[in-house]
C-alpha positions as CSV (number, residue, x, y, z in Angstrom):
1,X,-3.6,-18.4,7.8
2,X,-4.5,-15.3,9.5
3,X,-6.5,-12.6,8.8
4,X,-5.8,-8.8,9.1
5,X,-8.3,-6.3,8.8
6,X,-6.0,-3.5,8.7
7,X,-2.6,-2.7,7.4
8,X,-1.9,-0.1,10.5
9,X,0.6,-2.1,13.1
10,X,0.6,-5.6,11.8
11,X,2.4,-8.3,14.3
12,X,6.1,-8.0,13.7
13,X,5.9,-11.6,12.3
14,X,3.7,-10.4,9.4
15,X,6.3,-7.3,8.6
16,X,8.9,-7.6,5.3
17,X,6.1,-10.4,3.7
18,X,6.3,-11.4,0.1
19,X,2.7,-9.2,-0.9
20,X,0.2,-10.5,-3.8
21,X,-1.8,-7.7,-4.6
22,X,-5.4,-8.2,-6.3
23,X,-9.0,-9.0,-5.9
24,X,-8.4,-12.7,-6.6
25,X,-12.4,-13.7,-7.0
26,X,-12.5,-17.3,-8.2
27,X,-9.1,-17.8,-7.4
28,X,-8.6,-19.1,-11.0
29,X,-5.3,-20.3,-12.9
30,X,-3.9,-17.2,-13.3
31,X,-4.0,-16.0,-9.4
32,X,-2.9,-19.5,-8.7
33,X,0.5,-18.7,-11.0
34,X,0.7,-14.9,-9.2
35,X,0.5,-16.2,-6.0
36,X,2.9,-19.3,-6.5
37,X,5.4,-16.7,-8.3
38,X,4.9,-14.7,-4.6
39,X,5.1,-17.7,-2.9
40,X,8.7,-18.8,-4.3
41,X,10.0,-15.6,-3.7
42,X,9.0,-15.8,0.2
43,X,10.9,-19.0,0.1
44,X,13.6,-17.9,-1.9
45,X,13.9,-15.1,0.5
46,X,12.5,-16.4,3.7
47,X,9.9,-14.1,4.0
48,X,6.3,-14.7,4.9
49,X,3.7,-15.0,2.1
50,X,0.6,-12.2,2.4
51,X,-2.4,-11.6,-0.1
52,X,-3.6,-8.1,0.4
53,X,-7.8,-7.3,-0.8
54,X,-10.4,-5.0,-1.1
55,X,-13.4,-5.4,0.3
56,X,-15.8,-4.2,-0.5
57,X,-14.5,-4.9,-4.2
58,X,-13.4,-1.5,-5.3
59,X,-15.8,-1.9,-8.5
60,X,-18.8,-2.5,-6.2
61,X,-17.7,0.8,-4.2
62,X,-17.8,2.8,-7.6
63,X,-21.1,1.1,-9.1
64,X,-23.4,0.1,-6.2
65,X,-26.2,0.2,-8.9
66,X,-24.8,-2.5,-10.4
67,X,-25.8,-6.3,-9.3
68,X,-22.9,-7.3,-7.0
69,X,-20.9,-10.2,-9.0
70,X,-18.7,-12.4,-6.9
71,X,-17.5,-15.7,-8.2
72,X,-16.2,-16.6,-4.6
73,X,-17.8,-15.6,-1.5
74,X,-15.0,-13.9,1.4
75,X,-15.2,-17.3,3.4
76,X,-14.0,-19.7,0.3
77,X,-11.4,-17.3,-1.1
78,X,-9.8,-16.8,2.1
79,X,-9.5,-21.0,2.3
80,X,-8.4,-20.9,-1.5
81,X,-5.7,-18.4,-0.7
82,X,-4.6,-20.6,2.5
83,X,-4.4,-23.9,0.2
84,X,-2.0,-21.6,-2.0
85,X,0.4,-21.5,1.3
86,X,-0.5,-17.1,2.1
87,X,0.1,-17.3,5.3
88,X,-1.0,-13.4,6.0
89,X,-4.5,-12.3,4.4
90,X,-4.9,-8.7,4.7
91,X,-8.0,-7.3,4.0
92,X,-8.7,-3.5,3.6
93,X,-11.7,-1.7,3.9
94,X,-12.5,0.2,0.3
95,X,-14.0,3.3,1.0
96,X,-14.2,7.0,0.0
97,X,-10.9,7.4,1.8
98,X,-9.5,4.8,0.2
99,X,-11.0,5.4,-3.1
100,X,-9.3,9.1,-2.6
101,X,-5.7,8.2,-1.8
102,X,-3.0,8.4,-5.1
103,X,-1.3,5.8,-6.1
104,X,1.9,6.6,-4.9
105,X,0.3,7.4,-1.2
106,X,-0.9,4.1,-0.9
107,X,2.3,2.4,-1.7
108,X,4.6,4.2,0.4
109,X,1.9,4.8,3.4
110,X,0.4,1.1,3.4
111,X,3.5,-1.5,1.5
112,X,6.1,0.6,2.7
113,X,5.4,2.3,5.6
114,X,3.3,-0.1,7.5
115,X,3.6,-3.3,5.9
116,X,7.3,-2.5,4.8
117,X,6.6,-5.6,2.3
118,X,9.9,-7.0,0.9
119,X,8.3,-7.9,-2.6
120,X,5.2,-6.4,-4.0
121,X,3.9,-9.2,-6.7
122,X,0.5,-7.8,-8.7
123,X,-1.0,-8.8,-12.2
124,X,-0.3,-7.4,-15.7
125,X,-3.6,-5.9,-15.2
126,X,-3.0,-4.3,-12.1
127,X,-4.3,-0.5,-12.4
128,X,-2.0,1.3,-10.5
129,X,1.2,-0.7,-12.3
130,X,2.9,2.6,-13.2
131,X,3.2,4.0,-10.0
132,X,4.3,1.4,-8.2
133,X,7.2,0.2,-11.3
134,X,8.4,3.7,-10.4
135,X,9.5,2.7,-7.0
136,X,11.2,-1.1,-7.9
């Protein structure tokens, strides 16, 4: 698997990937079924398979009060994700920009734009759902 610490320019190879969108701490039963729905559609469509992060986690950008909570350090997510079969792990930066962008900026600047990801595969929980339903 490799890692990208950016979304601007990815290698070509990475371009039109199959994207799983969330935080995916502990890599649990229920990421395992989001990114194995991704995954099958990458095959389907013989795309690559990406999982796209946050880091810092954008709840520890909001509260840095709070005591940081992570169920899996960075270093055994990223090995999780790989076992999964992501092949691309991007990870961006969360910060005050970041933070400040509207939904609909981030999707066509960074999934379409940049990325121009073929698939966009997120959680029922994902927060920005309704903006992004409006461009499938």
């Amino acid at each position: 698997m490799r890692i990208l610490r950016h979304y601007r320019n990815p290698p070509p190879e990475a371009k039109r990937a199959v994207v799983a969108l969330g935080n995916f701490d502990g890599v649990h039963r229920g990421h395992q079924a989001l990114i194995a729905e991704a995954r099958g559609i990458a095959e389907e469509t013989e795309r690559p398979l990406a999982a796209m992060v946050f880091e810092p986690y954008p709840r520890e950008f909001f509260r840095p009060q709070d005591e940081p909570f992570r169920l899996t350090p960075f270093r055994a997510k990223a090995r999780l994700l790989s076992e999964l079969g992501v092949e691309y792990l991007i990870v961006l930066g969360f910060d005050a920009e970041m933070a400040g962008r509207l939904a609909q900026d981030f999707i066509i600047d960074v999934l379409v734009r940049e990325l121009e990801a073929s698939h966009i595969v997120v959680g029922e929980d994902f927060r920005f759902i309704n903006a992004l339903a409006a461009f499938i």
